[in-house]
C-alpha positions as a printed Julia matrix, in Angstrom:
71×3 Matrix{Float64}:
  18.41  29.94   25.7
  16.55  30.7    22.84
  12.9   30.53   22.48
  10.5   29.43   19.7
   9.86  27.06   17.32
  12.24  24.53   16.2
  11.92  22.03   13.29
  12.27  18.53   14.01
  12.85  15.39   11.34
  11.53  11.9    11.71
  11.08   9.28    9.75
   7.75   8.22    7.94
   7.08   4.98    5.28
   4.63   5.3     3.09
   3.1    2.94    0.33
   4.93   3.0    -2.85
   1.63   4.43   -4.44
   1.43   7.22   -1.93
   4.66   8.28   -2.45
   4.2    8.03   -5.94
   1.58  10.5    -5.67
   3.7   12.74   -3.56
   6.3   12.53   -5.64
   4.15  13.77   -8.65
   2.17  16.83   -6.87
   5.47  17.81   -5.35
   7.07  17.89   -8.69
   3.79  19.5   -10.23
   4.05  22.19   -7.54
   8.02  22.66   -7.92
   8.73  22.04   -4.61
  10.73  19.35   -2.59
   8.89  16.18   -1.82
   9.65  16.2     1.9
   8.66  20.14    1.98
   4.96  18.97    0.5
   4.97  16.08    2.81
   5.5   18.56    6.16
   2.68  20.97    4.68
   0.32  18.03    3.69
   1.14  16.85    7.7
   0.62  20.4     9.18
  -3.02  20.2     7.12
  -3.85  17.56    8.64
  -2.92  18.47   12.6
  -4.68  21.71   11.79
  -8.0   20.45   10.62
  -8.06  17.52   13.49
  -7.84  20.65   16.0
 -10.44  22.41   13.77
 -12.56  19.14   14.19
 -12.0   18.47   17.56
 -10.45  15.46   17.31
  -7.22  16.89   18.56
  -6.41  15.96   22.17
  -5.57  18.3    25.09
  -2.31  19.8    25.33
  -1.75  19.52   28.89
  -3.53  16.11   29.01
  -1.01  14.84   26.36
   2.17  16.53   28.12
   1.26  15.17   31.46
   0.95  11.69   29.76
   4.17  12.46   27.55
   5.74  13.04   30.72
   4.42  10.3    32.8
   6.1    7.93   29.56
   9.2    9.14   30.44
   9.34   8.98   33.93
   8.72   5.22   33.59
  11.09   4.8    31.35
């Protein structure tokens, strides 16, 4: 099995006027909306951690996993 990261899509609604504004930086910046959204998203996991706002990993796989065994 291979090992590393791999990419995963979901879906996310926005406000007509923030995608508007996506739309338009994206464009500005020549690159795919989606491909602006993802970086824009990885921003703002990576300054949460940097804050501390960001939860344990283990603490949120342990509850991730607890989720499922319920399920």
């Amino acid at each position: 099995m291979m090992s590393g990261d791999v990419s995963k899509r979901f879906t996310v609604t926005l406000p007509d006027s923030v995608f508007e504004d996506l739309e338009v930086l994206a464009d500005a910046q020549g690159r795919p909306t989606a491909n602006l959204a993802a970086f824009l998203i990885e921003i703002g996991i990576k300054q949460a951690k940097e804050q501390g706002e960001f939860p344990d990993k283990q603490k949120n796989s342990s509850t991730a996993k607890k989720v499922k065994e319920d399920a």
